[in-house]
TORRO-177040 format. One line per 2 residues: their letters; for each residue x, z, y of C-alpha. Coordinates in Angstrom, 2 decimals, decimal comma. Example, Ala and Ser with C-alpha at 12.3 -4.5 7.8 and 13.67 -1.06 7.14 Angstrom:
# residues 2
AS) 12,30 7,80 -4,50  13,67 7,14 -1,06
This chain:
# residues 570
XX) 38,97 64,93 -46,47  42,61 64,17 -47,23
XX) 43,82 60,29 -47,77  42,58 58,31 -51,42
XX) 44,37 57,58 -54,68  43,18 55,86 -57,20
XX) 45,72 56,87 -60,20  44,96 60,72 -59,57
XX) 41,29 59,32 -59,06  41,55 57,93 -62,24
XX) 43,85 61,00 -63,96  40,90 62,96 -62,87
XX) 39,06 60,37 -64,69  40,91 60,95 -67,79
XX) 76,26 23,46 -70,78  76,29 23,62 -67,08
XX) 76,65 20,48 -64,34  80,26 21,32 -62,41
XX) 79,52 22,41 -59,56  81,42 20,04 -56,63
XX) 84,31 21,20 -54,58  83,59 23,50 -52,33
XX) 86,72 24,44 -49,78  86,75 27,49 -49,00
XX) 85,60 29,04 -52,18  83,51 32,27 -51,95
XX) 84,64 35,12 -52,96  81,73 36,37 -55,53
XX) 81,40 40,67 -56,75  81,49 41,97 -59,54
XX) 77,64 43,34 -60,69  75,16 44,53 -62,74
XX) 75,81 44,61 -66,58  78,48 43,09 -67,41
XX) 79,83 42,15 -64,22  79,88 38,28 -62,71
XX) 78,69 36,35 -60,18  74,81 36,31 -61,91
XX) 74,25 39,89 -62,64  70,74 39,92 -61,61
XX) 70,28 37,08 -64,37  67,60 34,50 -63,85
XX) 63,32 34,03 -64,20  60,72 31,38 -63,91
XX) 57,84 31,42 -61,68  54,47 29,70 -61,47
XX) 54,86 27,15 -63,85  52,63 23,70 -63,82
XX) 52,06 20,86 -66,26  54,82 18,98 -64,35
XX) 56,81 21,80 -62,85  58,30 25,44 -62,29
XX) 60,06 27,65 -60,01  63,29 28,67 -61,10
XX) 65,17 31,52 -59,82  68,55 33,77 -59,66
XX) 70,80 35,56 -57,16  74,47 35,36 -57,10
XX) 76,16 38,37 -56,10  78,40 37,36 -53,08
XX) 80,00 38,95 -49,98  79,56 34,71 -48,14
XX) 77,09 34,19 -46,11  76,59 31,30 -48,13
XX) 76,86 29,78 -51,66  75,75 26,40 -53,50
XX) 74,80 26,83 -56,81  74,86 23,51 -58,93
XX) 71,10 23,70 -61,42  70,64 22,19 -64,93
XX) 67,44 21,81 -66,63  67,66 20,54 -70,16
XX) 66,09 20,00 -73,59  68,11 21,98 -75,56
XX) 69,41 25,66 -75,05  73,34 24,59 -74,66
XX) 72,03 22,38 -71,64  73,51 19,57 -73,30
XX) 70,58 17,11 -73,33  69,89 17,81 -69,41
XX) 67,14 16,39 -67,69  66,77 17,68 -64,12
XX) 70,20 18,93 -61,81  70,83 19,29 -58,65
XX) 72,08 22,19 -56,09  70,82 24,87 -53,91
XX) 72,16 27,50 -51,50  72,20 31,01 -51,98
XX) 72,26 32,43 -48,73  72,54 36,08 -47,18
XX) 69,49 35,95 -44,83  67,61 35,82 -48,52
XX) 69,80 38,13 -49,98  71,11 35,48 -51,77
XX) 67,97 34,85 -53,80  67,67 31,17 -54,39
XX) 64,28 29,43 -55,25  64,58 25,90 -56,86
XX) 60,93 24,27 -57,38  61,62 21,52 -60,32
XX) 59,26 19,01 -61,09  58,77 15,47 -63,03
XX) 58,92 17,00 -66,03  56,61 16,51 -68,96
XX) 54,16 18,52 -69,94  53,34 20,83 -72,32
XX) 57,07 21,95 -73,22  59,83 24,38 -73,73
XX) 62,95 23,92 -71,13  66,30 25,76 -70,42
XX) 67,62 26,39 -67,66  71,38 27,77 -65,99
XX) 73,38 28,01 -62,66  76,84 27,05 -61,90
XX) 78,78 29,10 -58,84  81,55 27,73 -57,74
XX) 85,22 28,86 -59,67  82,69 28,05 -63,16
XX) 81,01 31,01 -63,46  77,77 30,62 -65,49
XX) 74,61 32,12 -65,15  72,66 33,40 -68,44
XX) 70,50 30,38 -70,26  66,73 31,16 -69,41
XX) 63,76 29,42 -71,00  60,68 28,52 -69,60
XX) 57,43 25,94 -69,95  55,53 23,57 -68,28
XX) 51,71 23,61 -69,09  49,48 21,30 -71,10
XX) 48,51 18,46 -68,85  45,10 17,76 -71,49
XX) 42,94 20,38 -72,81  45,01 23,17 -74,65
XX) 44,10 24,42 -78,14  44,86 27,53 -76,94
XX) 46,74 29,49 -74,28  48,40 32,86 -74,64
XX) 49,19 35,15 -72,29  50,88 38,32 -71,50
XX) 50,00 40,96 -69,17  51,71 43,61 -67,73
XX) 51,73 46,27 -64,68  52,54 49,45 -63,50
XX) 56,67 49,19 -64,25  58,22 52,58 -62,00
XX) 61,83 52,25 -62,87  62,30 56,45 -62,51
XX) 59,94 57,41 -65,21  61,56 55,87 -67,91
XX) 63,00 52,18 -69,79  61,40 49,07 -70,02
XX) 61,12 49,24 -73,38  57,38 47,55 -73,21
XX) 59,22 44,46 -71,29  61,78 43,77 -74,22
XX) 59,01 44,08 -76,76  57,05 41,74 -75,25
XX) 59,88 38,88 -74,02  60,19 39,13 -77,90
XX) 56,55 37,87 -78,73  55,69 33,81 -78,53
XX) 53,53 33,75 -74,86  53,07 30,44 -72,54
XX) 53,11 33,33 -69,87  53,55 36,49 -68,47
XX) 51,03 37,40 -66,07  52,25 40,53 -63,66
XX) 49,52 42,55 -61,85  50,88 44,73 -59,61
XX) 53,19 47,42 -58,86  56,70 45,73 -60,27
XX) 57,66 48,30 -58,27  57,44 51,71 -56,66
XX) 58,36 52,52 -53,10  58,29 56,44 -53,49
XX) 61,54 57,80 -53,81  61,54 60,40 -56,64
XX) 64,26 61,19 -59,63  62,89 61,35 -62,86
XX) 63,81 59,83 -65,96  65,93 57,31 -64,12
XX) 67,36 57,66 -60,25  65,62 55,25 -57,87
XX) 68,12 53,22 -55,70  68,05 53,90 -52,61
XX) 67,03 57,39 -53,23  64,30 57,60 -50,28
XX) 61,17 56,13 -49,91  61,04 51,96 -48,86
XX) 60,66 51,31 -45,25  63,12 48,70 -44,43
XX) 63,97 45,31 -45,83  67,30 45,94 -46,77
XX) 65,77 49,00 -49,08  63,35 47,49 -50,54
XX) 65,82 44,76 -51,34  67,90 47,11 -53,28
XX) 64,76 48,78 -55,01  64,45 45,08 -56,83
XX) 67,79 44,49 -56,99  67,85 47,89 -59,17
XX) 65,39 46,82 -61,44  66,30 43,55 -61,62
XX) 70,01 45,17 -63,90  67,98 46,76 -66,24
XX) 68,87 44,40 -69,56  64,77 44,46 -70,58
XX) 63,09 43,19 -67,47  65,98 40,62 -67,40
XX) 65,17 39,62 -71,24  61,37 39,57 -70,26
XX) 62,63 36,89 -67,16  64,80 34,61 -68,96
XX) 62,55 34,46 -72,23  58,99 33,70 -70,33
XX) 57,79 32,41 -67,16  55,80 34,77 -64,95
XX) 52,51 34,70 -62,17  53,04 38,00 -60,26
XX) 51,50 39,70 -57,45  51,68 42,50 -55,75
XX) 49,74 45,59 -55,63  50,15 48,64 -53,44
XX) 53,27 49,75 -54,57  55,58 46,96 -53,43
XX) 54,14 48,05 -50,33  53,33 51,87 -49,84
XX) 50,87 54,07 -51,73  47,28 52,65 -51,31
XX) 48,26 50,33 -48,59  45,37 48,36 -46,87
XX) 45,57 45,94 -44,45  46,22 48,29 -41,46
XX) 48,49 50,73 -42,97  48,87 53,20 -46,29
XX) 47,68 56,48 -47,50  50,86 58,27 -46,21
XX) 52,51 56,00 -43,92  52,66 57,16 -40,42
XX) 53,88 54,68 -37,72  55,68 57,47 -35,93
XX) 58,14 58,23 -38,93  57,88 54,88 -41,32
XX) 57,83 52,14 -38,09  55,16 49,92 -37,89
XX) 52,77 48,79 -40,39  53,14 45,47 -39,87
XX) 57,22 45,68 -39,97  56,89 47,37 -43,08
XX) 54,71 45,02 -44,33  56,31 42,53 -43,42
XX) 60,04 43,57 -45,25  58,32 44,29 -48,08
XX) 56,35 41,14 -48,89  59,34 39,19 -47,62
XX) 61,38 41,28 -50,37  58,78 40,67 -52,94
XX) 59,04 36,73 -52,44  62,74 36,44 -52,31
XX) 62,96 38,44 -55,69  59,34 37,68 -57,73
XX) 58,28 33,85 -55,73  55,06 32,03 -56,28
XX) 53,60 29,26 -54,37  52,59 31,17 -51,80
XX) 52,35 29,97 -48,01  53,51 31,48 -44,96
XX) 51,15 31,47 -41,81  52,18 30,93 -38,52
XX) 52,31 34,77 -37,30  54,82 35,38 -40,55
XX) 52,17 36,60 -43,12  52,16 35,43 -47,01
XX) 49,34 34,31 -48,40  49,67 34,89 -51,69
XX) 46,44 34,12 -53,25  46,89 30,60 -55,36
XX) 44,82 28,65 -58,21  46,71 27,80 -61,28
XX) 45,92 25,09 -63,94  47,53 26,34 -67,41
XX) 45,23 23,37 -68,91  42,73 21,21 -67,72
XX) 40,43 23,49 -69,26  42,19 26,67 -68,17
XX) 42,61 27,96 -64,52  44,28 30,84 -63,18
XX) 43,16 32,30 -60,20  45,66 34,73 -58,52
XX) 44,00 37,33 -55,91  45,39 40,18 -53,68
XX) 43,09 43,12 -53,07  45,93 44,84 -50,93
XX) 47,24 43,53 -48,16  43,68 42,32 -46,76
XX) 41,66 44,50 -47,46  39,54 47,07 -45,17
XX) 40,91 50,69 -45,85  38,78 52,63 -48,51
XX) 35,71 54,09 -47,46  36,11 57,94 -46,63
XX) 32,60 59,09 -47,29  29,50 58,27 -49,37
XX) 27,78 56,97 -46,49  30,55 54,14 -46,09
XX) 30,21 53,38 -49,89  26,47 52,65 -49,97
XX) 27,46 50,58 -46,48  29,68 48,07 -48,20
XX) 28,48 44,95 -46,98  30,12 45,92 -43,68
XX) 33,85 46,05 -45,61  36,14 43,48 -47,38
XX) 38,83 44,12 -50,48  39,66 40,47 -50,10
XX) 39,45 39,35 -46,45  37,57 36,62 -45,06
XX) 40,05 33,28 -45,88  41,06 34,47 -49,31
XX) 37,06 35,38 -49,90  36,02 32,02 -49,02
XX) 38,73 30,66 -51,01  37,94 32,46 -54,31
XX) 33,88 32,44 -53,73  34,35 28,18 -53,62
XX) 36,36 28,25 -56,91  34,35 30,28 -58,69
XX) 31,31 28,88 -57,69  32,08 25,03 -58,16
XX) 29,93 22,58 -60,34  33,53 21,70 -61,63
XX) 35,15 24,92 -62,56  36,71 24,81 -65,81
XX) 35,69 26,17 -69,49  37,73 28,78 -68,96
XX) 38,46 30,78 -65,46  40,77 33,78 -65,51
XX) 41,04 36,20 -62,24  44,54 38,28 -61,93
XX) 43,05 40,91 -60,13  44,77 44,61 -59,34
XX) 42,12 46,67 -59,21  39,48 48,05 -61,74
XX) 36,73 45,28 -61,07  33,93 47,14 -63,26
XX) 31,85 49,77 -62,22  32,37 52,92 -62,60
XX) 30,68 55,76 -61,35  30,92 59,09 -63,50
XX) 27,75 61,66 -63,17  29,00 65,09 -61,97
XX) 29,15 67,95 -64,95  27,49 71,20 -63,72
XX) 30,14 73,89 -62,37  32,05 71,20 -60,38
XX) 31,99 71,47 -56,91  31,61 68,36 -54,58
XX) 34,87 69,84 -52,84  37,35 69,63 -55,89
XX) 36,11 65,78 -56,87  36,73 64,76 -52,96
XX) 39,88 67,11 -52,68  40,85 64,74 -56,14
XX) 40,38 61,48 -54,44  37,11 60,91 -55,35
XX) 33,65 60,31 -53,16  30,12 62,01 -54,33
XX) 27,65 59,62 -54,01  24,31 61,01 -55,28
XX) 25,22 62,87 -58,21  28,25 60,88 -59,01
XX) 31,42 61,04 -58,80  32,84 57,30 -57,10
XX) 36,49 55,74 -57,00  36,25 53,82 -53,52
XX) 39,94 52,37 -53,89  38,67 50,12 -56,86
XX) 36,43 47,43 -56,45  33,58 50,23 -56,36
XX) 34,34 50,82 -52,85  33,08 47,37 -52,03
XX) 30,08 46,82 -53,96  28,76 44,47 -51,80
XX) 31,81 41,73 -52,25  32,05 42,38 -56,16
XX) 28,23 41,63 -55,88  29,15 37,99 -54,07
XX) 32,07 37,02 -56,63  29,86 37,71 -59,27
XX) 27,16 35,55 -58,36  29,50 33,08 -57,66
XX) 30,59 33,11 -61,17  27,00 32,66 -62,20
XX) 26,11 32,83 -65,56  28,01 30,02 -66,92
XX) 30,46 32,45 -69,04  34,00 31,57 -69,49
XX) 35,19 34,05 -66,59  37,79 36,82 -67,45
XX) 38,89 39,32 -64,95  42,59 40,53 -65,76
XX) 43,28 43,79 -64,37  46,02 46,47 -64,26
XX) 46,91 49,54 -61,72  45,03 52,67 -63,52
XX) 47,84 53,43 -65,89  45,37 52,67 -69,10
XX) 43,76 50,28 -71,25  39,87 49,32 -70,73
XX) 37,63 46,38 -71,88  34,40 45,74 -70,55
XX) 31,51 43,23 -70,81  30,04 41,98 -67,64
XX) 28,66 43,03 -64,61  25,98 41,13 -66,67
XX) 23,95 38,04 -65,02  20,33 37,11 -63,80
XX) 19,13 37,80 -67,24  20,60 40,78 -68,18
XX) 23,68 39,18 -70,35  26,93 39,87 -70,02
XX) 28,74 36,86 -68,25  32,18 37,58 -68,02
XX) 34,48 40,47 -69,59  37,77 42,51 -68,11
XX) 40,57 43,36 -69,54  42,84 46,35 -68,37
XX) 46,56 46,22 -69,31  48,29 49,94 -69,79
XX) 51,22 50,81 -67,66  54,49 49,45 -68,60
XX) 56,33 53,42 -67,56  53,79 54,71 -64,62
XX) 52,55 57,76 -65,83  49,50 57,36 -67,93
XX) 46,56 58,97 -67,26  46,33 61,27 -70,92
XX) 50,05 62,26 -69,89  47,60 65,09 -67,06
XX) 44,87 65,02 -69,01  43,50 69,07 -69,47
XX) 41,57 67,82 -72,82  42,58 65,76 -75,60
XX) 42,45 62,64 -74,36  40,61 61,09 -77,53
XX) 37,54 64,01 -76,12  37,93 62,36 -72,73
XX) 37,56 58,42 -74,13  34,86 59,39 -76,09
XX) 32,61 60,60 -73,27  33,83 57,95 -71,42
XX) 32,47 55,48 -74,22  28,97 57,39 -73,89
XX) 29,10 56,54 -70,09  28,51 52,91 -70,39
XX) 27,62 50,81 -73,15  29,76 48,06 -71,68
XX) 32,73 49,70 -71,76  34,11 48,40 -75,39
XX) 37,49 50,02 -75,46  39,69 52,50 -73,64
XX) 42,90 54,43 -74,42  43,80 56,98 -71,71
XX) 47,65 57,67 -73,33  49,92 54,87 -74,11
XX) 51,86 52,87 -72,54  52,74 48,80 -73,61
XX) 51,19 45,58 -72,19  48,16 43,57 -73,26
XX) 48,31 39,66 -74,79  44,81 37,74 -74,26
XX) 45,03 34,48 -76,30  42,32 31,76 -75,33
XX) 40,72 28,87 -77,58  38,12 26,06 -77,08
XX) 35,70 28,64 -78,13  36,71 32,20 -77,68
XX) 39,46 34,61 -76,64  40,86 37,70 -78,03
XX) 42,72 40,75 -75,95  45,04 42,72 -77,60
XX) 46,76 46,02 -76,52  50,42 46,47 -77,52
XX) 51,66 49,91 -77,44  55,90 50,72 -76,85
XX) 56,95 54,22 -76,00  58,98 53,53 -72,81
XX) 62,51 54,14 -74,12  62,10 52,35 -77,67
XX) 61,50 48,63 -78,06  61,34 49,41 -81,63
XX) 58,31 51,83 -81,68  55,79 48,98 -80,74
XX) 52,32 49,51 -82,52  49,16 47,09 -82,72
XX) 46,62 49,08 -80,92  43,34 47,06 -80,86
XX) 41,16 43,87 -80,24  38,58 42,60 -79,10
XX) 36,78 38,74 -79,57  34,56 37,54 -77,06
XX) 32,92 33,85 -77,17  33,53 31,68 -73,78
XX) 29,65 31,01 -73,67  27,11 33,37 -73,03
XX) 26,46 36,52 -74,06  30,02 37,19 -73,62
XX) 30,43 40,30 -76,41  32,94 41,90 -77,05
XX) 33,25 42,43 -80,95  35,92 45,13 -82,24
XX) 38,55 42,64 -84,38  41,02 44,14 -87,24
XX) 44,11 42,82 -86,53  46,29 40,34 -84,08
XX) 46,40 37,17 -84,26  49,86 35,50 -85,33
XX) 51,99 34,64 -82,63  52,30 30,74 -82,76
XX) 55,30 28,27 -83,17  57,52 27,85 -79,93
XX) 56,52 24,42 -78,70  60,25 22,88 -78,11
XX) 59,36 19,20 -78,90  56,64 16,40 -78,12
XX) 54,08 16,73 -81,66  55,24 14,50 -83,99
XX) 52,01 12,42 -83,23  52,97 11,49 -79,99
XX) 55,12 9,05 -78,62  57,10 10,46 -75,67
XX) 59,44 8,45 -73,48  62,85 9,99 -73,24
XX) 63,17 11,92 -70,17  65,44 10,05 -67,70
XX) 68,33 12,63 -66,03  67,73 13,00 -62,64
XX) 69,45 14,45 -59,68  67,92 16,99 -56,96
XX) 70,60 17,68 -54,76  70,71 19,80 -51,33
XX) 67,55 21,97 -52,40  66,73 24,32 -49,31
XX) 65,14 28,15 -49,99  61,52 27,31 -50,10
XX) 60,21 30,59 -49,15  26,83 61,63 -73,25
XX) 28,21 62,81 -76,57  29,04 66,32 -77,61
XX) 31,73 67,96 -75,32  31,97 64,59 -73,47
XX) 30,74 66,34 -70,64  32,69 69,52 -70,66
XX) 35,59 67,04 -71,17  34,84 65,01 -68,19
XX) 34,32 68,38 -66,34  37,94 69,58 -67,30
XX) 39,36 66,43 -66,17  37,57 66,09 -62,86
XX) 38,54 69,38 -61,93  42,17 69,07 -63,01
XX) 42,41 66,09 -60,54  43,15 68,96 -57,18
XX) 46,05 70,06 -59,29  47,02 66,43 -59,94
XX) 47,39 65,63 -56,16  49,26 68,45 -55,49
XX) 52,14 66,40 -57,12  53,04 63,86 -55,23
């Protein structure tokens, strides 16, 4: 049967420091928009009570370039707090990675570069996290951003709401080489470092993605696409060693790319490999745990006989499933645990319509097991590891799975626990531009949701059609997802779509809500309650590059048959 993908699956589915003396100077391009040394603009990364990763590139034809850092209270980087330098060198395509720390928590900071001559990178603002309990944490999730079908629209709507964080899961961005709304640079698929260097470097000018960055610090990992097309640990759906090189090369430049342009506190293993799965405390009461169900994983199984076999197959690999089973599982884990996962985590299997052949649902990606209709690429493929997380989760409550990759929005209680209640709950961001699945859809897609809604009584929200990003907001006692809609090329367009409330303790139900929440006051200053020291300047210098209802089922039986045209796409 020909190679698995998930999305046609699922379509079938329905005031600057000066910088010292430096002799001789570099000479510095001109770039992006705008021009100057800083065109690529600047981000924050993985951001801790005490802490944060700051970023930027300097556009340079040197092999290398010290950048002089300020950190400061204020957004003119007058009152500055933290400075020091770092070099910007070619072997990281001049990506520099500054990890600050000592600072207090719980606040807003800005941030700049200095290159030498003067020139000035853009002001960015980021956070450090509460270092107590938090009254509540907010954050923003996004995924699925291919720069050739279209603006990032959904990226400047949301660096214009009040988050703590934006939370990326997967696919920032897309190896395949296609024109569409927007030419990808370079114009052929990624094999190489140096192209999929430019591929970020490319979205990286576009003035909404750069707003998101310099407005909100970001958790991101990667999915397949910053890879190749349903990658796996041994290779990808298309990728063929004779004409794309190696797997492990390829791998290799494109992780490599990923860190020098998105970082995290990852960790590099002896034979060269990231490890990017990491545990994040946004409060004392909040942690963030940060998975990969890529780059480790077994491939897919290829027939029904390999699904029902999935004890014998991984989506996490053995360190990072140890890892993750012992955080989930300890007497310690905190009130509130969320999982940024890529992959649909849920269940779900779809029973077959009559009239469609077992040939057109596997020629569409799928796999028939029994009289169903299975996506093995998701965490459905390997049953018998989603069974092991979510007994380590228990039945405590307090456990949300964040999800992205199927071009859609989805909520859904559980997989339930020993007694039959609901446990945890997912939520599904849309697709920033990726082609959502109502864009193929044969039937209305509203038809298509509503089966889908008869399907599973846990499933308490899906929209198969628009595109935005999702905000989850957590308190001492519940949370609430909401799904932000933005039509790709118009910031302006953004619509409330819906919510949902769930309490942190058990049963974990998701109850339909009218209308968002406010966003909340930037924190830029200590509460007036507190007594805060001043925050002594202090110099870092010589910083290296840390690396069934009515017609529901002629509906679903349109759509699953629509899913051979739908492959014959790509």
């Amino acid at each position: 049967m020909p190679a698995l993908d998930r999305r046609r699956v699922l379509q079938g589915l329905g005031a600057l420091v000066v910088a010292p003396a430096l002799s001789p100077r570099p000479a510095l391009e001109r770039g992006g928009p705008g021009g100057g040394a800083f065109a690529s603009g600047v981000a924050s990364f993985d951001p801790t009570a005490d802490g944060v990763l700051l970023w930027t590139r300097v556009t340079s034809l040197e092999p290398r370039v010290t950048l002089r850092w300020t950190v400061a209270e204020d957004e003119g980087l007058t009152r500055i707090v933290r400075t020091g330098t770092a070099r910007a060198e070619a072997e990281a395509d001049h990506c520099v990675t500054v990890p600050v720390d000592g600072l207090p928590p719980g606040r807003t900071w800005w941030y700049g570069f200095e290159a030498p001559g003067g020139q000035r990178s853009p002001v960015g603002r980021t956070r450090t996290m509460p270092a107590g309990p938090a009254e509540r944490v907010r954050l923003g999730l996004v995924s699925c951003s291919r720069y050739a079908a279209g603006g990032f629209a959904a990226y400047r709507a949301l660096a214009e709401r009040e988050v703590d964080l934006v939370v990326h899961l997967g696919d920032y961005i897309y190896e395949d080489g296609r024109a569409d709304a927007r030419a990808h640079d370079p114009p052929e698929e990624l094999r190489t470092l140096e192209q999929y260097r430019r591929r970020y470097a490319q979205h990286r000018l576009d003035p909404d993605l750069q707003a998101l960055h310099a407005r909100h610090p970001m958790v991101s990992v990667w999915d397949d696409h910053e890879l190749a097309d349903n990658a796996w640990s041994g290779g990808a759906r298309a990728h063929d060693d004779a004409l794309d090189g190696p797997w492990p090369d390829r791998r290799q430049a494109a992780t490599t790319a990923h860190e020098e342009w998105v970082p995290g506190r990852t960790r590099r293993r002896e034979d060269g490999r990231l490890e990017a799965w990491r545990a994040l405390a946004l409060a004392t009461d909040v942690e963030l745990l940060v998975i990969d169900t890529r780059s480790w994983r077994d491939e897919a199984p290829r027939d029904a006989a390999a699904v029902e076999a999935s004890e014998d197959r991984t989506i996490l690999g053995e360190a990072q499933r140890a890892w993750l089973l012992d955080r989930l599982a300890r007497p310690e884990r905190p009130a509130w645990t969320l999982v940024a996962n890529q992959v649909m985590y849920h269940p779900l299997r779809v029973p077959l319509p009559g009239g469609v052949l077992a040939s057109q649902v596997e020629e569409a990606g799928f796999l028939v097991v029994g009289d169903e209709a299975v996506n093995p690429d998701q965490w459905d493929g390997y049953a018998a590891e989603r069974e092991a997380v979510s007994t380590a989760m228990g039945g405590r409550g307090g456990v949300v799975v964040l999800t992205g990759d199927v071009h859609s929005s989805w909520a859904w209680e559980g997989p339930a626990n020993d007694g039959g209640q609901p446990a945890m709950v997912e939520v599904v961001a849309p697709s920033v531009t990726a082609e959502s699945l109502g864009d193929r859809l044969p039937a209305p897609a509203a038809l298509v949701e509503t089966a889908l809604r008869g399907l599973d009584a846990e499933l308490s929200h899906v929209d198969l059609s628009q595109h935005g990003y999702a905000v989850v907001e957590l308190g001492p006692d519940d949370l609430q997802a909401e799904w932000w809609y933005v039509e790709v090329d118009d910031p302006a367009s953004q619509t409330f779509g819906a919510a949902r409330r769930a309490p942190r303790s058990v049963p974990m139900r998701l109850t339909e809500v009218d209308g968002p929440r406010p966003d909340p006051v930037p924190t830029t200053a200590p509460p007036s309650t507190t007594t805060t020291a001043p925050v002594a300047p202090r110099r870092d210098d010589g910083f290296e590059l840390p690396w069934p209802l009515a017609g529901g089922a002629a509906a679903v039986a349109a759509t699953v048959a629509a899913a051979v045209a739908l492959r014959r796409r790509r």
